[in-house]
C-alpha positions as CSV (number, residue, x, y, z in Angstrom):
1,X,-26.2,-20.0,33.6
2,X,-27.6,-19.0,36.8
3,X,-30.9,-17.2,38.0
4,X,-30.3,-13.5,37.9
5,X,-27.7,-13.2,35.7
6,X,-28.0,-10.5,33.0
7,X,-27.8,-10.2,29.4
8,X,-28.0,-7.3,27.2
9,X,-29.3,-7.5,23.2
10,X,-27.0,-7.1,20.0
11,X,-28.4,-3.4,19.9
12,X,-28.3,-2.6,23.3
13,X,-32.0,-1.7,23.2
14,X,-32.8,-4.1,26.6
15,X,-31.7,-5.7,29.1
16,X,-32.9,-9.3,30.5
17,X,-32.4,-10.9,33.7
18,X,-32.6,-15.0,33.9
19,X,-35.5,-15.2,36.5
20,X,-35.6,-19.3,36.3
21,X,-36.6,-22.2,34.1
22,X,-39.8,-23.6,33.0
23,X,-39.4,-27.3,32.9
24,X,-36.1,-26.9,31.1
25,X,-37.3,-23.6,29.1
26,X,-34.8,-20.9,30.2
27,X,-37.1,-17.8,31.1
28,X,-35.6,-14.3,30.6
29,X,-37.6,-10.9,32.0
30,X,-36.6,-7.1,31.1
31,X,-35.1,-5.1,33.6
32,X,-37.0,-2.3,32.7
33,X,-40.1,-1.3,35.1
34,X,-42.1,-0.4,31.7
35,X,-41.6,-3.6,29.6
36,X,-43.4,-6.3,30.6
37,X,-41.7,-9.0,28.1
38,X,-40.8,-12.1,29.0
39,X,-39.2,-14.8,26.5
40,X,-38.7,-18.4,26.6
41,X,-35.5,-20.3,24.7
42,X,-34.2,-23.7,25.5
43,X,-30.9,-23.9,27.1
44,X,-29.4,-24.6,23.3
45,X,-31.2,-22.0,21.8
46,X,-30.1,-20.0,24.1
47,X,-26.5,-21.0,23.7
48,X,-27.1,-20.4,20.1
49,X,-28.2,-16.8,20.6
50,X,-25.0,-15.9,22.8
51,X,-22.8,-17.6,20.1
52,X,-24.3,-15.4,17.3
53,X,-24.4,-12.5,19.5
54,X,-27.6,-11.8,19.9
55,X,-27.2,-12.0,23.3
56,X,-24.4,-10.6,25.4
57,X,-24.0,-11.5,29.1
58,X,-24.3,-7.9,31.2
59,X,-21.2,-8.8,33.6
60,X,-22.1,-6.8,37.2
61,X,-19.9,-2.9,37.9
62,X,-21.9,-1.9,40.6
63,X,-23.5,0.7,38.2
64,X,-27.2,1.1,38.7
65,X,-29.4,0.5,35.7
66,X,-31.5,3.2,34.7
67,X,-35.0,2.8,32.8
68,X,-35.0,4.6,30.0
């Protein structure tokens, strides 16, 4: 995984950005200008998450997100 990448939830209900590690914690941050949520997994939990679905990775189409 690499900074700025993008990953939406199971639900589609947000939409995080990897903004960089802290010590070896991944650290995600919402896209959206309203939500300031930021959460911490470590690289296997994170792993985990994807696996299960949790997660999806948000692959880039040039289409602008839009804040809800």
């Amino acid at each position: 995984m690499h900074k700025g990448e993008c990953f939406i939830t199971k639900d589609s209900s947000a939409i995080y950005r990897l903004v960089g590690r802290w010590g070896k914690a991944l650290v995600l941050s919402s896209v959206s200008d309203s939500d300031e949520t930021v959460l911490m997994y470590s690289p296997a939990e994170f792993e985990e998450l994807l696996g299960t679905e949790q997660f999806r990775k948000l692959y880039p189409t040039g289409i602008k997100i839009k804040d809800k």
